[in-house]
Each structure stands twice: as structure tokens, then as C-alpha cells.
N, C-alpha and C positions, 0 to 999 in steps of 0.2 A: 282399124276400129271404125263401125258406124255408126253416124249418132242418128237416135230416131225423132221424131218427130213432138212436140210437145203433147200430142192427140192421139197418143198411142196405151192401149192399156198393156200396160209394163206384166201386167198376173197373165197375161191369156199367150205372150209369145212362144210359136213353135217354131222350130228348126228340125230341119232336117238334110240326111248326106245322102247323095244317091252314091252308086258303085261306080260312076265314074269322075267321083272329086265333087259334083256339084253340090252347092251349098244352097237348099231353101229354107228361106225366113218368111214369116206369116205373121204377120202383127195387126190385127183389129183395132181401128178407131175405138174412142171412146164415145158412144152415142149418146145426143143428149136424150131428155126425160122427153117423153111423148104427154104433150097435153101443156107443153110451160106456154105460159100467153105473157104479153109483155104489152104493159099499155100506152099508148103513143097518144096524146094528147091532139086533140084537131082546134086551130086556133080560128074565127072567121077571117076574113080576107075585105076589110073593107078598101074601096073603090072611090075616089074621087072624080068628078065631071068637074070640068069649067066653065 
């Protein structure tokens, strides 16, 4: 048994057998959405002199 990965979309996995036993799996990431923005706050940085 192999476990996948949490970022795997479980609807799109293929497999396949070739003629000599070999076993291929194909499993596509989930991509995230193109355009998401995420806002990160910029704080000033004040300086003190002595």
C-alpha cells in the first residue's frame, strides 16, 4: 500500500502496467487558483539615536 501525498488530486489519478510487470502511477498536484493575493501588512520601523 502507498500513501499519497495530501496535494494530490485523488479524480485525475492514472496507472498503468507495462508487459513487463512494471507499474506506472501519475498523480497531479492540486494547483492552487492563479491570481489569489494575500495581504501582509508593512509595519514602520522606528530607530532610536542616543
Amino acid at each position: 500500500m502507498w500513501e499519497l501525498p495530501a496535494n494530490v488530486n485523488l479524480d485525475a489519478i492514472k496507472s498503468s502496467m507495462a508487459n513487463d510487470g512494471r507499474l506506472t502511477i501519475v498523480a497531479a498536484k492540486i494547483s492552487k487558483p492563479i491570481g489569489t493575493a494575500k495581504r501582509i501588512p508593512i509595519q514602520k520601523a522606528f530607530s532610536t539615536s542616543d
